[in-house]
C-alpha positions as CSV (number, residue, x, y, z in Angstrom):
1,X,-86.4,-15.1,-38.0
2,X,-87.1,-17.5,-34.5
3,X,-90.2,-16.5,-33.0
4,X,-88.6,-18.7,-30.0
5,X,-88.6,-15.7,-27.1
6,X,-85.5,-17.6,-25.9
7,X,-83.9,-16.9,-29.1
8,X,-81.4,-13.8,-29.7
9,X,-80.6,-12.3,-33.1
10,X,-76.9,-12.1,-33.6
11,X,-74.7,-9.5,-32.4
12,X,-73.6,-7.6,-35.8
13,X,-70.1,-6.1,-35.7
14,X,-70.2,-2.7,-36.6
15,X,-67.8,0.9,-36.1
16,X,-69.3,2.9,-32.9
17,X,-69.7,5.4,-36.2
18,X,-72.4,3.5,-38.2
19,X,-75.0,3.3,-34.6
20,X,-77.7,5.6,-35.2
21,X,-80.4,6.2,-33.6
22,X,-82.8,4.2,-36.2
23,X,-80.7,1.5,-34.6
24,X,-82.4,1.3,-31.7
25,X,-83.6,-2.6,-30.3
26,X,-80.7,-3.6,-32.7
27,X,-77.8,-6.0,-31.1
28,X,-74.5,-5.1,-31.8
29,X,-70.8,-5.7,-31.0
30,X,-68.4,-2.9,-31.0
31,X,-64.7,-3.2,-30.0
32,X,-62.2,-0.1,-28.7
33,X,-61.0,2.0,-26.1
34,X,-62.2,2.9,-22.7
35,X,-62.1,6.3,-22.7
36,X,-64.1,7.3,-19.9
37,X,-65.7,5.8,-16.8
38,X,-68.9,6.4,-14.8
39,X,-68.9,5.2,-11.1
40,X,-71.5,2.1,-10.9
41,X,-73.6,2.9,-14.6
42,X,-71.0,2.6,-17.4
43,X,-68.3,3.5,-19.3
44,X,-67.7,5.1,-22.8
45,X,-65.8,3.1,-25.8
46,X,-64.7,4.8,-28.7
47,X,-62.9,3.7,-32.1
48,X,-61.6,5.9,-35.2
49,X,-65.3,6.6,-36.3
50,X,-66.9,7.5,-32.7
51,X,-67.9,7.1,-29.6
52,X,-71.1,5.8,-27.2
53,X,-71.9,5.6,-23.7
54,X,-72.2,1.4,-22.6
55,X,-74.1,0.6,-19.3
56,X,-72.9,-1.6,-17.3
57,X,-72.8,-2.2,-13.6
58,X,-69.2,-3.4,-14.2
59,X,-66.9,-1.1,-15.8
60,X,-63.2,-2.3,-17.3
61,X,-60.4,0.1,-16.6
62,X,-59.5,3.1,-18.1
63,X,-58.1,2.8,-21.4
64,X,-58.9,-1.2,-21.6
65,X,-59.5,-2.3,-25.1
66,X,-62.3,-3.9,-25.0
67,X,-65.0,-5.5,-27.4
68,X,-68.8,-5.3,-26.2
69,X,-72.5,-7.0,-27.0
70,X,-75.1,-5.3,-26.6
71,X,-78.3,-3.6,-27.4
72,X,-78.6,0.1,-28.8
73,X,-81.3,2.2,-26.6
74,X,-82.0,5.8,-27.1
75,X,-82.2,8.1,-24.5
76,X,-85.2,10.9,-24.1
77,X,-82.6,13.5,-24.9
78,X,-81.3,11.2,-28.0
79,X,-78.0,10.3,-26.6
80,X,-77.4,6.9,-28.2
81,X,-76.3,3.8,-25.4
82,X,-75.3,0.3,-25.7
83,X,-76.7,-1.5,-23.0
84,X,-74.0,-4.5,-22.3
85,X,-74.4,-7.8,-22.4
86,X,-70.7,-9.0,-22.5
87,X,-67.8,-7.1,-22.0
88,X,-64.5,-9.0,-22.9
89,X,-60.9,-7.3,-22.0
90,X,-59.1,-7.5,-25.9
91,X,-56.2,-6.1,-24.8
92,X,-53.8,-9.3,-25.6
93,X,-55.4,-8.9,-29.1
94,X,-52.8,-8.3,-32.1
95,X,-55.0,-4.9,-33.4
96,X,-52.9,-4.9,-36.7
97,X,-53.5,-8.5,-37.6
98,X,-57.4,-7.9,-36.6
99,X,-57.9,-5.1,-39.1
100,X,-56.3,-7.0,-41.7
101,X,-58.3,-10.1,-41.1
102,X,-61.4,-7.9,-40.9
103,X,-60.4,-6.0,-44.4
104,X,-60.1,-10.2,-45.7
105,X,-63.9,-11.1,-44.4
106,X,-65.7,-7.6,-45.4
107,X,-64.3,-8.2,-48.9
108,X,-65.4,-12.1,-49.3
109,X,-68.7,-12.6,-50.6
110,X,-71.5,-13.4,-47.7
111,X,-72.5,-16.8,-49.5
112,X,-75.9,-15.7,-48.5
113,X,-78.7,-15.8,-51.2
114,X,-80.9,-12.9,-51.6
């Protein structure tokens, strides 16, 4: 691990299901729906396992698929939040082909020695 301050740790793709709050500091990038939008502070995405509140001074539309970097923060009540760094509109995407190509690279082995 850098200990460069002007170094980030990657953005791990992970299901809106498997953010906890233990995941807190943790980058991440998340893709799906817009399901829900608040006026100047964010917007809610959700997939097939769940769904979390983004913030964001600039929301996509309604219903935009969307994918999203950014950091997990927890909220004094415990409501989990991704704070966005990039939001990029997916919506040209192929979804089918996507979830096959992601089925291909979480089966190959990671190449990475323990």
């Amino acid at each position: 691990m850098s200990t460069d301050p002007f170094v980030r740790t990657p953005a791990v793709y992970t299901d809106i299901g498997n953010i906890t709050s233990d995941s807190a500091g943790r980058r991440f990038r998340i893709i799906g729906f817009v399901v829900d939008i608040q006026e100047n502070t964010g917007f809610t995405i959700s997939d097939d396992t769940g769904r979390i509140s983004v913030a964001t001074d600039q929301p996509p539309e309604l219903q935009t698929f969307v994918r999203v970097f950014g950091t997990v923060a927890v909220s004094p009540e415990g409501a989990l939040l991704l704070r966005a760094e990039i939001t990029q509109d997916l919506t040209a995407l192929d979804k089918q082909l996507f979830k096959r190509v992601l089925k291909i690279v979480q089966a190959a082995p990671s190449g990475r020695s323990s």
